[in-house]
Backbone as CSV, one residue per row, in Angstrom:
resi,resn,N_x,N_y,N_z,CA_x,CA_y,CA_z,C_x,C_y,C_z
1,UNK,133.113,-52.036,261.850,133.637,-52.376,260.541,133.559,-53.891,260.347
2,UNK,133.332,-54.332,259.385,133.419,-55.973,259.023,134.597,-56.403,259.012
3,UNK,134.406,-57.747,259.792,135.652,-58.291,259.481,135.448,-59.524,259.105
4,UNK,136.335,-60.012,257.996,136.514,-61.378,257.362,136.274,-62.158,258.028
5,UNK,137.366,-62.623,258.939,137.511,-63.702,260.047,135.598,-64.126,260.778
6,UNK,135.245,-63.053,261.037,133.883,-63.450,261.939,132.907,-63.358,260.702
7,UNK,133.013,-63.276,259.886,132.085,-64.008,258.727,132.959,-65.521,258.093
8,UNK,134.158,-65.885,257.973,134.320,-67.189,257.648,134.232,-67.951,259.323
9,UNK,134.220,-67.457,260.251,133.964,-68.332,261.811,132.176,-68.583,261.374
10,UNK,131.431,-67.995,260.776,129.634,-68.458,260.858,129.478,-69.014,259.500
11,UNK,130.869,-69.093,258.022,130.093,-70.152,257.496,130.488,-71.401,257.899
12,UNK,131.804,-71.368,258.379,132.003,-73.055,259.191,131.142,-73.309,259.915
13,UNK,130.940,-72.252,261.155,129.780,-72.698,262.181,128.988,-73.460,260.928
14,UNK,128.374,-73.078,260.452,126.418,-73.228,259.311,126.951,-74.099,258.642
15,UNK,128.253,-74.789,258.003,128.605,-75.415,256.773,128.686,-76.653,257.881
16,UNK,127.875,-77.642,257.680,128.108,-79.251,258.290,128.841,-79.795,258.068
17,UNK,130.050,-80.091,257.027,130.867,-80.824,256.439,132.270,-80.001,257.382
18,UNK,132.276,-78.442,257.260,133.241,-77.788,258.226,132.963,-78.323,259.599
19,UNK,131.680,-78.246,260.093,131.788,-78.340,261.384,131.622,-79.558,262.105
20,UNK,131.839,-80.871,261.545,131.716,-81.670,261.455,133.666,-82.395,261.502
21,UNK,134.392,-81.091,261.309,135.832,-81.348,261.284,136.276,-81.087,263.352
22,UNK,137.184,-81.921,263.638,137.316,-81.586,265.295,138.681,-81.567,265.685
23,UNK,139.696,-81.374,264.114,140.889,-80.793,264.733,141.408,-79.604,264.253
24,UNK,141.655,-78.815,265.372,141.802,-77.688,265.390,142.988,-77.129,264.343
25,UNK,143.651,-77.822,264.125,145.088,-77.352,262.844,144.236,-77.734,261.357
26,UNK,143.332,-78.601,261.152,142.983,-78.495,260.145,141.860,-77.381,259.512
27,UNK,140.678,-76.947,260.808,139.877,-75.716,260.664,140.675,-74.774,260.979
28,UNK,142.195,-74.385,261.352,143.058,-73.160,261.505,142.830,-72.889,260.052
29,UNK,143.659,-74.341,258.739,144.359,-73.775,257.411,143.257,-73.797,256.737
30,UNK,141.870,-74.211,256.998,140.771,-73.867,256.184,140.307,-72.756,256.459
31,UNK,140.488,-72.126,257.779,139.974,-70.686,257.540,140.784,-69.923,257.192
32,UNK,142.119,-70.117,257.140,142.762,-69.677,256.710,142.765,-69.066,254.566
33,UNK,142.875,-70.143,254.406,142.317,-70.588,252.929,141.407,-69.867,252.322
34,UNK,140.273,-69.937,253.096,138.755,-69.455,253.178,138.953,-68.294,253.054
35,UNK,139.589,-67.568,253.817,140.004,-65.975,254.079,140.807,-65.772,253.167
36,UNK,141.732,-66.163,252.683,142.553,-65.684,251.372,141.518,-66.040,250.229
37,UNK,140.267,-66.749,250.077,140.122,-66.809,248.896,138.635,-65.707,248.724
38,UNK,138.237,-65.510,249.755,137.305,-64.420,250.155,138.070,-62.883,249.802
39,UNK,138.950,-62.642,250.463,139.312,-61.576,250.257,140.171,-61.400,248.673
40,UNK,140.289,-62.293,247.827,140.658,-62.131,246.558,139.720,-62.179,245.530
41,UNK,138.446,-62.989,246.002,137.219,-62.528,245.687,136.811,-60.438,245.518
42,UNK,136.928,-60.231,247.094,136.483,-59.053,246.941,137.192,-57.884,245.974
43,UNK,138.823,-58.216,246.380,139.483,-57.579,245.483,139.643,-57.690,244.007
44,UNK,139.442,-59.058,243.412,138.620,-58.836,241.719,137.488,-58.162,241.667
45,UNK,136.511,-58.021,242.272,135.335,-57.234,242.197,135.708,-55.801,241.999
46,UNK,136.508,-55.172,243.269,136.947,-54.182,243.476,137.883,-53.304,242.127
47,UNK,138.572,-54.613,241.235,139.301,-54.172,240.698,138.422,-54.072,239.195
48,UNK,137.588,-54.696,239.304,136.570,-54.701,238.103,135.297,-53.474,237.948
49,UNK,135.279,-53.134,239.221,134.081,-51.720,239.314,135.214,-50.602,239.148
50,UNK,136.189,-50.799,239.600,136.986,-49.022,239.926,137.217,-48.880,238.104
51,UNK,136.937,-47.273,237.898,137.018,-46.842,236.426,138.407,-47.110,236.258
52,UNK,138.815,-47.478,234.920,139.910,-47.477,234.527,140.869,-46.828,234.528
53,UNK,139.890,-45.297,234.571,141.355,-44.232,235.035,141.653,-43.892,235.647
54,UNK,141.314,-44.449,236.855,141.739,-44.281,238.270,142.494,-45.789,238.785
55,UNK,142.744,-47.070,237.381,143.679,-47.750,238.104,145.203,-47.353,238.601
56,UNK,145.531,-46.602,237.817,146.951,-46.297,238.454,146.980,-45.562,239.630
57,UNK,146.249,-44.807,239.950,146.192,-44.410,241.563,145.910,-45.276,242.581
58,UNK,145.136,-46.162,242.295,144.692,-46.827,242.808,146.053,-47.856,243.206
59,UNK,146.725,-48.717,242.151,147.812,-49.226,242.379,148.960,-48.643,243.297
60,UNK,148.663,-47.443,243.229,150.132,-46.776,243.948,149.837,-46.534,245.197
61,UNK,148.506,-46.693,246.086,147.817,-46.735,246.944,148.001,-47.705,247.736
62,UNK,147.766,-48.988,246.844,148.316,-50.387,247.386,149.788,-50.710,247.480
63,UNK,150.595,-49.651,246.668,152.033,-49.675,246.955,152.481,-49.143,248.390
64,UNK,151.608,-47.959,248.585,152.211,-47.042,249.611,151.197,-47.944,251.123
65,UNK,150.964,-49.026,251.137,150.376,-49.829,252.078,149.901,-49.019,253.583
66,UNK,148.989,-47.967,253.157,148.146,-47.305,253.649,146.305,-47.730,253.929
67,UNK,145.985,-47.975,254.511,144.242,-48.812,254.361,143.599,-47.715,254.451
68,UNK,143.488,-46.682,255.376,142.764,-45.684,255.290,142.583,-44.821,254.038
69,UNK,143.689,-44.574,253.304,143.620,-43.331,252.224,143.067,-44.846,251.442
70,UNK,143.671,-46.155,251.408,142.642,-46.639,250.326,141.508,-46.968,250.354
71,UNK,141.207,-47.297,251.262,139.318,-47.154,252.006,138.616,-46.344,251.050
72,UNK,139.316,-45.347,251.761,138.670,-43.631,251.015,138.538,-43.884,250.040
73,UNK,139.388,-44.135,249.021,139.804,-43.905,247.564,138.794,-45.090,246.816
74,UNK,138.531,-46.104,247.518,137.590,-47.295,246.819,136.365,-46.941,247.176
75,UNK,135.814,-46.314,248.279,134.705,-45.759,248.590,134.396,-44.651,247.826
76,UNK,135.045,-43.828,247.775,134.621,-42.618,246.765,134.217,-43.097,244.857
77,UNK,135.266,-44.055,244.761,135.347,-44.275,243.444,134.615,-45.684,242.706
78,UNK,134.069,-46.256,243.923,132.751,-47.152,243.270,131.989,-46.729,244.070
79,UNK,130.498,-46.864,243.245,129.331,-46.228,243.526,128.632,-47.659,244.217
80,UNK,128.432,-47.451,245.804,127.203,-48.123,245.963,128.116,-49.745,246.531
81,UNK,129.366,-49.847,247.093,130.690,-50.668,247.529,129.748,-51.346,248.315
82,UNK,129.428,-50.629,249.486,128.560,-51.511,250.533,127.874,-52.777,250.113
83,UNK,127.159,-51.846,248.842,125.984,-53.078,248.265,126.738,-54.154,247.824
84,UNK,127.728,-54.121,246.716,128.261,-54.586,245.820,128.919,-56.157,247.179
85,UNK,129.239,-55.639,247.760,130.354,-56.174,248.549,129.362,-57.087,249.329
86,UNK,128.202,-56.698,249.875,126.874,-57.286,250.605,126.887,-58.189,249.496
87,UNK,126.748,-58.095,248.724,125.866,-58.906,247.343,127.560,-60.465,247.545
88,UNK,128.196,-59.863,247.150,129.194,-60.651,246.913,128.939,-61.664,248.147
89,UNK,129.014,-61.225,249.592,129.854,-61.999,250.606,128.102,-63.093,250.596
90,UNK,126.890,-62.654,250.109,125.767,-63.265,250.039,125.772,-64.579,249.497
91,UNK,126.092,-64.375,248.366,127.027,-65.148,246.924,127.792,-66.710,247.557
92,UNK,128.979,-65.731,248.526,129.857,-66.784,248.757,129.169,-67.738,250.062
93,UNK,128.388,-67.168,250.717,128.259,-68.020,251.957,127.072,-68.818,251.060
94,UNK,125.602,-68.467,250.182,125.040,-69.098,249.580,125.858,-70.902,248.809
95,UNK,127.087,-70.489,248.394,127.459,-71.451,248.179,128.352,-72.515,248.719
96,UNK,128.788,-71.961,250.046,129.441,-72.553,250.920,128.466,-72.870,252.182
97,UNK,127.325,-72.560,252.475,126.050,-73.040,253.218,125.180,-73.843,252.182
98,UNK,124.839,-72.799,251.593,123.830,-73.490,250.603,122.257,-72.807,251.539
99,UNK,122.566,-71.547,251.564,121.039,-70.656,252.002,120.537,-70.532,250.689
């Protein structure tokens, strides 16, 4: 499964201006940062493909703070997530590398 963390650890690695930083509390709250603003990225996306009439399930999903049934439930209900989500994280490292 993907995880955030080891995709913002390779755009610091690749980003010169990140890796070019050599104390460790300041690349903690930037990846930190990085990771909250990545993953709010994905979740506007997420919240912009899922049909409208499935936001309220969807919300009550994120109420009942379950990942698996919501996995499911975002996988079933956008077509083609993998891609979408590939495309996105492409996006963000393009502009935080500059590939």
């Amino acid at each position: 499964m993907f995880e955030i963390g080891d995709f913002v650890d390779s755009i610091i690695r690749e980003n010169e201006q990140f890796a070019a930083i050599d104390d460790v509390d300041i690349l903690r709250v930037m990846k930190g940062n990085l990771t909250d603003k990545i993953e709010a990225q994905i979740f506007a996306m997420i919240v912009e493909e899922l049909p409208p009439i499935k936001q309220k399930e969807f919300d009550k999903l994120i109420d009942a703070d379950n990942e698996d049934k919501l996995f499911a439930f975002i996988t079933a209900n956008i077509p083609n997530l993998d891609i979408k989500v590939g495309q996105l994280l492409i996006d963000i490292k393009k502009s935080y590398v500059g590939l």
